[in-house]
C-alpha positions as a Markdown table, in Angstrom:
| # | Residue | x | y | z |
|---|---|---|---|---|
| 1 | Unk | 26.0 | -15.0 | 27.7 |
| 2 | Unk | 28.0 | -13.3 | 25.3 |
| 3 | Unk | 26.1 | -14.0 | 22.4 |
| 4 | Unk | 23.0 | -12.0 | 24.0 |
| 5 | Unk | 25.3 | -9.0 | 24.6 |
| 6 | Unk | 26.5 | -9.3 | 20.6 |
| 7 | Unk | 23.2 | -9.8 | 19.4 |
| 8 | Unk | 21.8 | -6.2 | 21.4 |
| 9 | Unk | 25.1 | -4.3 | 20.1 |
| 10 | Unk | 24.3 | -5.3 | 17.2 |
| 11 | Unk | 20.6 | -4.3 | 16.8 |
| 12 | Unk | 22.4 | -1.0 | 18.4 |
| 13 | Unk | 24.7 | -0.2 | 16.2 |
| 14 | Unk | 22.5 | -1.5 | 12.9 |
| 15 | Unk | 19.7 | 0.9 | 13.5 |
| 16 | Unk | 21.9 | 3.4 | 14.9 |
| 17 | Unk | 23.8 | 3.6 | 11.5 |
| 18 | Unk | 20.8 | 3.7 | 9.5 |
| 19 | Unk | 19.7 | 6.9 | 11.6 |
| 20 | Unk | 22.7 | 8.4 | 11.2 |
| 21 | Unk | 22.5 | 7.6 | 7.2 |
| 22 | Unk | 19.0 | 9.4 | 7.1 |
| 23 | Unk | 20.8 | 12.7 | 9.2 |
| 24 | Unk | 23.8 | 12.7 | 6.5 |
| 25 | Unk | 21.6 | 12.1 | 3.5 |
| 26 | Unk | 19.3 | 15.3 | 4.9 |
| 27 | Unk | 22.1 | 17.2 | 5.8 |
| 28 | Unk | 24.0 | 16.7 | 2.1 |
| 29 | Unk | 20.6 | 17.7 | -0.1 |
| 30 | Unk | 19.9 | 20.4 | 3.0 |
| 31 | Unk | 16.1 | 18.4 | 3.1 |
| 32 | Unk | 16.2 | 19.1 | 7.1 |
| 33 | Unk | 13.7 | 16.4 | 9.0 |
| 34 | Unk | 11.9 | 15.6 | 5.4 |
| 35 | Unk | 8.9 | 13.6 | 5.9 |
| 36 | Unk | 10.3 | 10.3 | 4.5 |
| 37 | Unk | 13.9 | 10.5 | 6.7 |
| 38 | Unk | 11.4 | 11.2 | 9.4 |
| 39 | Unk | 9.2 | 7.8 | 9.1 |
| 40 | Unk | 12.2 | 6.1 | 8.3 |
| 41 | Unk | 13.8 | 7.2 | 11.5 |
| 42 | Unk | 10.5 | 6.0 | 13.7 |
| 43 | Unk | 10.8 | 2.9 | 11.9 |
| 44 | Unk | 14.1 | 2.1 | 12.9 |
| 45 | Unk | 13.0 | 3.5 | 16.5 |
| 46 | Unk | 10.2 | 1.4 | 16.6 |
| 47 | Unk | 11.6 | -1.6 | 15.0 |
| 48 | Unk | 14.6 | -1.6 | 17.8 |
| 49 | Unk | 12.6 | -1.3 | 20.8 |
| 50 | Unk | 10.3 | -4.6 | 19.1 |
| 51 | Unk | 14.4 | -6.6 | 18.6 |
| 52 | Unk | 14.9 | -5.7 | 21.9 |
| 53 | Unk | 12.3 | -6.4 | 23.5 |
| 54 | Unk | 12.0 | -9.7 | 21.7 |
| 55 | Unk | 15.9 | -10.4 | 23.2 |
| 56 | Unk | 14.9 | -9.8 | 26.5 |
| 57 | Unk | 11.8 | -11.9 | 26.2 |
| 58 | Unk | 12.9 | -15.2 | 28.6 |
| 59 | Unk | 9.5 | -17.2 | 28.3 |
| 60 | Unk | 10.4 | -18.9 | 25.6 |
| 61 | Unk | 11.0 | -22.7 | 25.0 |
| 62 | Unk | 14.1 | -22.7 | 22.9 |
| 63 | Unk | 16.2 | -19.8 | 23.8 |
| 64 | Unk | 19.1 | -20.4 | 20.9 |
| 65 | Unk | 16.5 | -20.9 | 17.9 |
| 66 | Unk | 14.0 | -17.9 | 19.2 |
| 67 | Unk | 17.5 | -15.4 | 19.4 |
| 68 | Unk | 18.2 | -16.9 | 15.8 |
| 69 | Unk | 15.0 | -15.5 | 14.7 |
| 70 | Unk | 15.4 | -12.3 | 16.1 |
| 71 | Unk | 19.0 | -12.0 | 14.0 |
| 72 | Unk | 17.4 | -13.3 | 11.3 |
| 73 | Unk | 14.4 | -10.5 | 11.8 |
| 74 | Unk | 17.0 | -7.7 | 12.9 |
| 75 | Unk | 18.7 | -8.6 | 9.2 |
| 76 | Unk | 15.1 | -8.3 | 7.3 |
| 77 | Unk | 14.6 | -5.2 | 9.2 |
| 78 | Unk | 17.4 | -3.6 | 8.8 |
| 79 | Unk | 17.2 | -4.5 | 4.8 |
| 80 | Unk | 14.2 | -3.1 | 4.4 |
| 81 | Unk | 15.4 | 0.4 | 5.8 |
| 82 | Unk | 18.2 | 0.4 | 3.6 |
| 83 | Unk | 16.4 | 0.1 | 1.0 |
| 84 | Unk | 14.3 | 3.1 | 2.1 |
| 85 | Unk | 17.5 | 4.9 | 2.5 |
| 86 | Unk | 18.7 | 4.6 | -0.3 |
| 87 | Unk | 15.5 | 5.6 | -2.2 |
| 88 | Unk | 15.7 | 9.0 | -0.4 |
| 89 | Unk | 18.4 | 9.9 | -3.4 |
């Protein structure tokens, strides 16, 4: 299923870029590994392995409505670490 590859390249490259945002907002006010990029980046960590695992996850009833809710949770997610990102400034 295509759709299920999409979906887990996306979670990848969604979290990956908001890691990457914390490492370049550090690395342009020289705050190396500051306490809030750090949680930010276990968040993202921890909120990955929970998408993926939830993509994985075959033992549900309706497959196409429960991957729905995982994009739809991936795109709350992902929100809510912006945000924090971009209160680092």
């Amino acid at each position: 299923m295509a759709s299920i590859r999409d979906l887990k390249k996306d979670i990848n490259n969604v979290f990956g870029d908001i890691i990457e945002a914390v490492f370049i907002f550090e690395d342009a006010k020289e705050n190396q590994a500051s306490k809030e990029g750090t949680a930010i980046i276990e968040n993202a960590i921890s909120d990955f392995d929970e998408l993926i695992a939830q993509v994985n996850n075959r033992d549900v009833e309706n497959r196409s409505t429960h991957l729905k809710k995982v994009r739809a949770d991936l795109e709350k997610k992902a929100k809510a670490l912006i945000d924090k990102v971009n209160k680092l400034g």
